[in-house]
PALUM-313251 format. One line per 3 residues: their letters; for each residue y, x, z of C-alpha. Coordinates in steps of 0.25 Angstrom, whole numbers. Each point is the difference from the previous one (the first is absolute). Example, Ala and Ser with C-alpha at 12.3 -4.5 7.8 and 13.67 -1.06 7.14 Angstrom:
BEGIN
AS	-18:49:31  14:6:-2
***
This chain:
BEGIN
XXX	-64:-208:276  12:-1:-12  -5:2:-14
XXX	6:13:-6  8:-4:-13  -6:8:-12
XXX	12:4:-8  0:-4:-12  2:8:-13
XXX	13:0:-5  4:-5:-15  3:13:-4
XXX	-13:6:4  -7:-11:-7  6:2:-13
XXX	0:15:1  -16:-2:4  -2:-7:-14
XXX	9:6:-8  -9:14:4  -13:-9:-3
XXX	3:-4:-13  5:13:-5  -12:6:3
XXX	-7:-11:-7  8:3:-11  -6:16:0
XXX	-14:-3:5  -2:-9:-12  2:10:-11
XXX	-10:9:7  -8:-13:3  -1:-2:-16
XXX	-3:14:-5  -12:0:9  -6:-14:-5
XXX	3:5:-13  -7:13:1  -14:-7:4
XXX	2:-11:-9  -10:-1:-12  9:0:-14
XXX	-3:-15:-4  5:-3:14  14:7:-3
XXX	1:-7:-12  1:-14:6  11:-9:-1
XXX	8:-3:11  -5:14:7  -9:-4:13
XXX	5:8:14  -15:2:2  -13:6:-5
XXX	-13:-9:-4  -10:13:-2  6:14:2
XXX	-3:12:-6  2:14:2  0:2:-16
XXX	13:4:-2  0:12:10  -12:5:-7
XXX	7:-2:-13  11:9:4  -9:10:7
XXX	-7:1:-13  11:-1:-9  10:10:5
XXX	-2:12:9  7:-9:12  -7:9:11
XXX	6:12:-7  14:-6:1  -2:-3:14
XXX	-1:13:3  11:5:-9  8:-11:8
XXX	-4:4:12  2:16:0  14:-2:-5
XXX	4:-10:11  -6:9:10  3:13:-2
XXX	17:-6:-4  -1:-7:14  -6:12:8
XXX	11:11:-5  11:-12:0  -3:-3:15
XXX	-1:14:4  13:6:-8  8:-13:3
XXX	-1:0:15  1:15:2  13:-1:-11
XXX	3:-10:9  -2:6:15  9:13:-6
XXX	11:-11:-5  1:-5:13  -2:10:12
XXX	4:14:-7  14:4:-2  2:8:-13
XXX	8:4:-11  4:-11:-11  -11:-11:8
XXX	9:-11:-4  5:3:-14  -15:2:-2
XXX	-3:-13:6  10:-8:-8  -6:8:-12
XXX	-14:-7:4  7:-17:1  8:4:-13
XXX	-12:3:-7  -7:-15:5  11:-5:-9
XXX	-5:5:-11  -10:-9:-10  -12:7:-2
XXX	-3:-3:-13  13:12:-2  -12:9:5
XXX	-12:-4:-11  5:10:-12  4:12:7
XXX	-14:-1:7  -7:-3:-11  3:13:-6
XXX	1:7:12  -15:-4:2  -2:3:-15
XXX	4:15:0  -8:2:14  -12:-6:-7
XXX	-2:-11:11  -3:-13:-11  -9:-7:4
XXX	-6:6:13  0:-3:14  13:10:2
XXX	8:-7:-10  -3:-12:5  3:6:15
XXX	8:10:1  12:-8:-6  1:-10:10
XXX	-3:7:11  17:4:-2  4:-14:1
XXX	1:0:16  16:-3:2  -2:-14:7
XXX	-13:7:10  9:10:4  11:-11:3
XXX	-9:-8:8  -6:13:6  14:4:5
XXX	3:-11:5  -8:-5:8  -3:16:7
XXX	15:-1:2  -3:-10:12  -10:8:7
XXX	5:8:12  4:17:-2  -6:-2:14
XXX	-14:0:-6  3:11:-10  6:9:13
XXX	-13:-1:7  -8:4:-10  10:11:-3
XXX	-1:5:16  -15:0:0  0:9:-14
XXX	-4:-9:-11  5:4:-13  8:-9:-8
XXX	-12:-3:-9  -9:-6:13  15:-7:5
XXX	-2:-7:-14  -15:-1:2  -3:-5:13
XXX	13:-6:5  6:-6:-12  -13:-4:-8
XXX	-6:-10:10  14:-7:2  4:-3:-14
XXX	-15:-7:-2  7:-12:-4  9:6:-10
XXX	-10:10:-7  -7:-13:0  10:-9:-6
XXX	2:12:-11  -16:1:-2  0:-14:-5
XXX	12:-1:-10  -4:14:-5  -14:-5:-3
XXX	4:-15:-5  11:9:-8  -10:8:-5
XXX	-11:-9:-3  9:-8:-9  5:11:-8
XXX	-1:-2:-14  9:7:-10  -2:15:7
XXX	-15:-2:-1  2:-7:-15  11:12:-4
XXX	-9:12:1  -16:-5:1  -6:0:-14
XXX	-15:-4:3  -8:-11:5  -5:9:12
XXX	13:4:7  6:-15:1  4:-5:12
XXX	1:-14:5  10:-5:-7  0:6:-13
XXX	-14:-5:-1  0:-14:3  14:1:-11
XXX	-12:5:-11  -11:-10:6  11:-13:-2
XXX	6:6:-14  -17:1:-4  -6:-12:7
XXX	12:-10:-1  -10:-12:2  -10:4:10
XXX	7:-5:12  -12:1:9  0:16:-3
XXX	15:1:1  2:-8:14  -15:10:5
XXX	11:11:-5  12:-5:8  -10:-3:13
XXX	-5:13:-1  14:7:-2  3:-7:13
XXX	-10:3:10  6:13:2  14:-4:4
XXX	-6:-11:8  -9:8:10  13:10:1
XXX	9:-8:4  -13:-6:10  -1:12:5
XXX	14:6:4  5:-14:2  3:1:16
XXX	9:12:-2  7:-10:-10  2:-9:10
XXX	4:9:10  11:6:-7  4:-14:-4
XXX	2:-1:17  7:13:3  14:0:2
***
């Protein structure tokens, strides 16, 4: 009986193989450090040359910034405004997007191009006028100023929204138009569950987008309490410049978050990757 040759693996595919291997090392091992750091006891940072792993670990410095600051509280400031920008931000982009895409009507693609000029624009141009358009509403330092705002911010959604509905089928949309769903229950059962991966995709940058938004929240938040994330762990570094135990717990904690998001929608991510 012959002996099938096993095909060796092509030069290319090698080198491609550790090139992709050391670049994640090279990510991995800023994570890898902030988390030593974040258990290590204080004498243990200050030693020279820095040791890549822990003699007696300690939990001491996430109990020093659960003491120190309200962290729990900016957590939760954290929290509300990245869900409640993402939930509005899916919905209105990808119903924007179904009526771009599959319904003809007056001005649709002036309005359009309206929506990609406006991605060229630098949002820092937006700060001042909506600082005081925020000041005369009376929304500093509340959950709507820190909400509302951003929830307008939605050209690129939209774009990938349209684009994507544009390849589904009209023969989909005129089923569902003969057997007397309204256009509202076209968009929710027909269009919904096949844009997954998209309102995914848009889920995830909308939340890492929000999540490290620091100069809105700095702009028009005047107390401890409504602090986000970011804004909170700029105050913790500018306070405790040398507790680096207490800063890497803050940065760990910022990050869990954004880590169990990305863990959860991470299939639809790859299967948008895969589609055509």
């Amino acid at each position: 009986m012959a002996m099938r040759k096993v095909k060796r693996p092509s030069k290319t595919i090698i080198f491609i193989y550790i090139f992709l291997i050391v670049a994640t090392l090279t990510m991995l091992i800023p994570y890898y450090w902030m988390l030593i750091t974040s258990v290590k006891p204080q004498e243990e940072i200050q030693t020279y040359p820095p040791k890549l792993y822990v003699k007696s670990p300690t939990v001491q410095p996430y109990r020093d910034l659960f003491r120190l600051i309200p962290m729990g509280r900016h957590l939760f400031n954290s929290l509300f405004v990245c869900t409640s920008v993402v939930l509005f931000k899916v919905f209105a982009c990808s119903l924007a997007g179904y009526a771009f895409a599959k319904h003809k009507f007056w001005g649709r693609d002036i309005i359009f191009m309206m929506f990609l000029a406006s991605l060229m624009i630098p949002w820092q141009v937006n700060i001042i006028p909506g600082f005081i358009l925020v000041k005369n509403l009376g929304w500093l330092n509340s959950f709507k100023g820190l909400i509302i705002p951003t929830m307008g911010w939605g050209a690129f959604g939209i774009f990938l929204s349209r684009q994507f509905i544009y390849s589904i089928p009209d023969d989909f949309i005129d089923a569902a138009r003969i057997d007397g769903c309204t256009e509202f229950k076209i968009y929710l059962h027909v269009i919904l569950p096949l844009i997954k991966p998209v309102l995914a995709t848009l889920a995830i940058f909308t939340f890492i987008q929000q999540w490290n938004n620091l100069v809105w929240p700095l702009v028009i938040t005047t107390t401890r309490e409504m602090r986000t994330i970011p804004v909170a762990l700029a105050a913790l570094s500018s306070q405790t410049s040398s507790n680096f135990g207490m800063l890497m717990a803050a940065a760990v904690v910022a990050t869990v978050p954004m880590l169990i998001i990305f863990l959860i929608f991470q299939k639809y991510i790859i299967k948008r990757i895969v589609l055509p």
